[in-house]
DSSP file (Angstrom, degrees, kcal/mol; ACC not computed):
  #  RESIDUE AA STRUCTURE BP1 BP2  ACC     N-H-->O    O-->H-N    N-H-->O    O-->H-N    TCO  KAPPA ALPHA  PHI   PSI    X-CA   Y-CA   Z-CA
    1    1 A X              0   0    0      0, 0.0    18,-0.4     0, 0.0    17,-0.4   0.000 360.0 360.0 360.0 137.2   10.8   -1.8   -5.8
    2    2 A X        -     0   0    0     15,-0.1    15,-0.3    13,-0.1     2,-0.2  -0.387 360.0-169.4 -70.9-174.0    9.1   -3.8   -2.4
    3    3 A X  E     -A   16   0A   0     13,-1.1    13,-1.9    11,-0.1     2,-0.5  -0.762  19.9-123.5-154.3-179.0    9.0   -1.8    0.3
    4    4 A X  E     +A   15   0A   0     -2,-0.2    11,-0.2    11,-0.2     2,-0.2  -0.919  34.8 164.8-138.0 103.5    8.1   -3.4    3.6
    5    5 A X  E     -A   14   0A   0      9,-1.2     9,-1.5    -2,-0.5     2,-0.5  -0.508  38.5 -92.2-107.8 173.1    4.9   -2.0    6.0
    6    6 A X  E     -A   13   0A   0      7,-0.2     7,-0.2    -2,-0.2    53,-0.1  -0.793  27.3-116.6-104.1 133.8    3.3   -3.6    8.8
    7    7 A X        -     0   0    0      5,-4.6    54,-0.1    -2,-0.5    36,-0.1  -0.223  14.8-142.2 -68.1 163.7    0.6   -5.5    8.8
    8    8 A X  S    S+     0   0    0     52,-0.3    -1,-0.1     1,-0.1    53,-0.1   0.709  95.9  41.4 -91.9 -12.6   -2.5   -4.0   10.9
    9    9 A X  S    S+     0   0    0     33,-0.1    -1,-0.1    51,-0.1    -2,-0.1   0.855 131.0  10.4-107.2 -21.5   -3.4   -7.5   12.1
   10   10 A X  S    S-     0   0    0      2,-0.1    -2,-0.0    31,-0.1    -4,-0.0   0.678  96.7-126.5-117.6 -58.4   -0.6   -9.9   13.2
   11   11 A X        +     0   0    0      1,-0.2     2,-0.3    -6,-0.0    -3,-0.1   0.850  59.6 138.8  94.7  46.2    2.2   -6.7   13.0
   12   12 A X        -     0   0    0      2,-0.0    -5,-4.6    -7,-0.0    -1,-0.2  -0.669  55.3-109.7-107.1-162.9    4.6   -8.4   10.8
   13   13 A X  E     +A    6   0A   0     -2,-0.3    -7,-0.2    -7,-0.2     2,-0.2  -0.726  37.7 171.2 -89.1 161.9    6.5   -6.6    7.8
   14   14 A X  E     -A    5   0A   0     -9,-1.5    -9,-1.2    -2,-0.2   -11,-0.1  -0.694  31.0-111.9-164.3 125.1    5.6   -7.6    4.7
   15   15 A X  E     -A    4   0A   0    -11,-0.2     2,-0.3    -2,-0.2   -11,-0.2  -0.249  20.6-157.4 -95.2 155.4    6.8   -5.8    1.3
   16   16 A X  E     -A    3   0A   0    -13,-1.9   -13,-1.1   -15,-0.1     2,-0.2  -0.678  14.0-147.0-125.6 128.7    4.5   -3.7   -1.3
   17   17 A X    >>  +     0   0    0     -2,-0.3     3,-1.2   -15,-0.3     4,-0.7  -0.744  22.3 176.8-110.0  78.0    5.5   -3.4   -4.5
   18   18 A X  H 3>  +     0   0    0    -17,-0.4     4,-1.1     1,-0.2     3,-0.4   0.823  68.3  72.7  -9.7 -82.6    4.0    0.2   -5.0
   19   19 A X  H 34 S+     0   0    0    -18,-0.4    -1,-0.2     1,-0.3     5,-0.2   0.554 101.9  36.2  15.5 -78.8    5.6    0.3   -8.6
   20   20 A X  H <4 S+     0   0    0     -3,-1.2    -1,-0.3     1,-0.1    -2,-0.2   0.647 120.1  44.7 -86.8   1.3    3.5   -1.9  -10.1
   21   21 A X  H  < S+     0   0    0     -4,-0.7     2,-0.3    -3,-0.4    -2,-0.2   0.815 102.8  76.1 -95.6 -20.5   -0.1   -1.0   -8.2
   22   22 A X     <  -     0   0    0     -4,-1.1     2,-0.7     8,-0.0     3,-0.1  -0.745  66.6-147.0 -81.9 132.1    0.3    2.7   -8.5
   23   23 A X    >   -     0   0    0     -2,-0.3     3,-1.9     3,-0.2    26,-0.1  -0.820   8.4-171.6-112.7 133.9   -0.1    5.3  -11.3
   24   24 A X  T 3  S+     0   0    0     -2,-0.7    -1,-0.2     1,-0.2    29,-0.1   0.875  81.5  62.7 -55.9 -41.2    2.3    7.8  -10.6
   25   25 A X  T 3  S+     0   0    0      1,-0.2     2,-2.4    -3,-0.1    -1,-0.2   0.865  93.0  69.8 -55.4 -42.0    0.6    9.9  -13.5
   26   26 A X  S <  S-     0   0    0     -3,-1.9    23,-0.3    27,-0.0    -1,-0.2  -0.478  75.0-152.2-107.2 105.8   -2.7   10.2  -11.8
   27   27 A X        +     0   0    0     -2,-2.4    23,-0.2    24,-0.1     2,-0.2  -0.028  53.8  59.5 -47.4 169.9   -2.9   12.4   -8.6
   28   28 A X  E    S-B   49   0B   0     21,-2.3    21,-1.0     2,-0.0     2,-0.4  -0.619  94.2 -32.9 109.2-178.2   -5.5   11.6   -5.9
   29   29 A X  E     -B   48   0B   0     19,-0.2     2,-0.3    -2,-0.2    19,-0.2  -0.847  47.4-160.9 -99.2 157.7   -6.2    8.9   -3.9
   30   30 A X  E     -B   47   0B   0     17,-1.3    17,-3.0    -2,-0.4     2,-0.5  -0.981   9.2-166.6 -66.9 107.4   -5.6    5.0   -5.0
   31   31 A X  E     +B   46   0B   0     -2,-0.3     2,-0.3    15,-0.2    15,-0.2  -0.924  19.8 141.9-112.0 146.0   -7.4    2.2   -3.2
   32   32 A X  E     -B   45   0B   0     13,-1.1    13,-2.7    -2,-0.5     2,-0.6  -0.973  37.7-124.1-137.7 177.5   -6.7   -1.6   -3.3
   33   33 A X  E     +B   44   0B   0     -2,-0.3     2,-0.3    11,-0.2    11,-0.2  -0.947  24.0 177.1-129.5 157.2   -6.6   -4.6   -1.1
   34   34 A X  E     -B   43   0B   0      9,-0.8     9,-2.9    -2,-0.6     2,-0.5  -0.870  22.6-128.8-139.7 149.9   -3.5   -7.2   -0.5
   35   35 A X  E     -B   42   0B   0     -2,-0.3     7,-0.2     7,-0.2     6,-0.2  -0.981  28.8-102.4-120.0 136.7   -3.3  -10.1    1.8
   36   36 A X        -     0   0    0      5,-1.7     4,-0.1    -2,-0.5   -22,-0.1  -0.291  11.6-147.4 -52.4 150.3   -1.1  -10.5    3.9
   37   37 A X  S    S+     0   0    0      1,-0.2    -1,-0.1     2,-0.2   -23,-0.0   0.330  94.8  49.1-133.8   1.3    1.5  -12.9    3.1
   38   38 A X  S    S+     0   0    0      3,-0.1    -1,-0.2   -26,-0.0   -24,-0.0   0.530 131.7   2.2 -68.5-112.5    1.7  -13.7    6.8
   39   39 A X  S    S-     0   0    0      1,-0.1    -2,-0.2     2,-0.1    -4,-0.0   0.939  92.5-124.4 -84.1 -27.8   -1.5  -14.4    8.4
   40   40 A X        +     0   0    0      1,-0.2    -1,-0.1    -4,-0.1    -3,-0.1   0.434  57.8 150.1 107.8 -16.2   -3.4  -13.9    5.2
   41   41 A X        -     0   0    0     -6,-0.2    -5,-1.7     1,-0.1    -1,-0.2  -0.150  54.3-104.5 -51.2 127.1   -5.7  -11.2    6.7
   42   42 A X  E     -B   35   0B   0     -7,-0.2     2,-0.3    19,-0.1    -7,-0.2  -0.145  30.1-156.3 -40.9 155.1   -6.9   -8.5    4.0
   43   43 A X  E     -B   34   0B   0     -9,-2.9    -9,-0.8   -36,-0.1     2,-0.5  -0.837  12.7-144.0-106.9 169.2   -5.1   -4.7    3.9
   44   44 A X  E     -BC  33  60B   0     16,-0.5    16,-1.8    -2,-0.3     2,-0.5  -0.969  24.0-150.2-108.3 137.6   -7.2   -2.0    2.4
   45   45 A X  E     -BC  32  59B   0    -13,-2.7   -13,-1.1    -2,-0.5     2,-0.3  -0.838  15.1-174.7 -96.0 134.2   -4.1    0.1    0.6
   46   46 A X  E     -BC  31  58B   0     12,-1.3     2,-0.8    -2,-0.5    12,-0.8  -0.905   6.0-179.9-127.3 110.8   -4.9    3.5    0.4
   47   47 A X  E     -BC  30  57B   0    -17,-3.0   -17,-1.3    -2,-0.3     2,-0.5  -0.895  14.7-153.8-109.8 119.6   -2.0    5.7   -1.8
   48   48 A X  E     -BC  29  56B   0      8,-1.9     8,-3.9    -2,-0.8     2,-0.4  -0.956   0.8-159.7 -85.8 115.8   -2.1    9.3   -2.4
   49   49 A X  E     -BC  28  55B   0    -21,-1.0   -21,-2.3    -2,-0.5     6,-0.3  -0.865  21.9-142.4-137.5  98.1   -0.2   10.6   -5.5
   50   50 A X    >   -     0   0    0      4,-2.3     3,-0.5    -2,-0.4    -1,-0.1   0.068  27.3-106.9 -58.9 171.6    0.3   14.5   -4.9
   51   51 A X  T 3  S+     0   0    0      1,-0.2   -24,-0.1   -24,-0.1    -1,-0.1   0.827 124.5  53.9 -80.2 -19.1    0.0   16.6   -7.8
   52   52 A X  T 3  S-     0   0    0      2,-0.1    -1,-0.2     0, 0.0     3,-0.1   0.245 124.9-101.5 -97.3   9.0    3.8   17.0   -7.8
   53   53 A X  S <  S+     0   0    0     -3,-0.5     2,-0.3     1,-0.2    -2,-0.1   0.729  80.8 133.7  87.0  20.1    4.3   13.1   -7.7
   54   54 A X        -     0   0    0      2,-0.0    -4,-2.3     1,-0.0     2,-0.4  -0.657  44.6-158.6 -88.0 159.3    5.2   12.9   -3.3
   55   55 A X  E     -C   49   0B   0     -2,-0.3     2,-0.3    -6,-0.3    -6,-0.3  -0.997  19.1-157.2-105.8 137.1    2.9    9.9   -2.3
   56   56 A X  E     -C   48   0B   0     -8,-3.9    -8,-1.9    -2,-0.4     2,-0.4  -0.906  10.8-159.4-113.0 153.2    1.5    8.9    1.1
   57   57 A X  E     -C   47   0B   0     -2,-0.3     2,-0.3   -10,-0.2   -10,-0.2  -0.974   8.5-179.4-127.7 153.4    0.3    4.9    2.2
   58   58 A X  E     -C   46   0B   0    -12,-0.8   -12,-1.3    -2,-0.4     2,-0.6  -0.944  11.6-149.8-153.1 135.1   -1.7    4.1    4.6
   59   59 A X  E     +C   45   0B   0     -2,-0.3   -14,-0.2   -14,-0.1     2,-0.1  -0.862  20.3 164.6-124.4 120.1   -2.7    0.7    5.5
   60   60 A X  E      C   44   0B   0    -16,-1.8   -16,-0.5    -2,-0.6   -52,-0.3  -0.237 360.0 360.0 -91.9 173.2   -5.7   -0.5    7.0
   61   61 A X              0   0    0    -18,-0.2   -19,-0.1   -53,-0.1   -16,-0.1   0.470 360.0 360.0-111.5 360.0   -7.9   -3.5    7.8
C-alpha cells in the first residue's frame, strides 16, 4: 500500500510503497534511498521495525 510523505527538498507528497521495501520480520533499522518523483532529488528512507512489528519513517536528504 503507497502511502504519501513529503519530500525534504521541494515539499511535495509523494507515495512510498513500504510493503514492498520493508521486512516486517526483521526488527531494527532499514535504510534505502528513493527519488523523488517530483523534483527528482534523492530521500535517504530510514524505517524502524519494532520488535513487536510498530514501524517509524523518517525521511531525509
Amino acid at each position: 500500500m503507497d502511502t504519501l510523505y513529503q519530500c525534504p527538498y521541494c515539499g511535495e507528497p509523494d507515495a512510498l510503497d513500504l510493503e514492498s521495501d520493508v521486512d516486517m520480520d526483521s526488527p531494527g533499522d532499514q535504510v534505502f534511498v528513493r527519488d523523488c518523483s517530483v523534483c527528482c532529488q534523492p530521500w535517504t528512507v530510514t524505517v524502524h521495525v519494532s520488535t513487536t512489528g510498530t514501524r517509524s519513517v523518517t525521511i531525509d536528504r
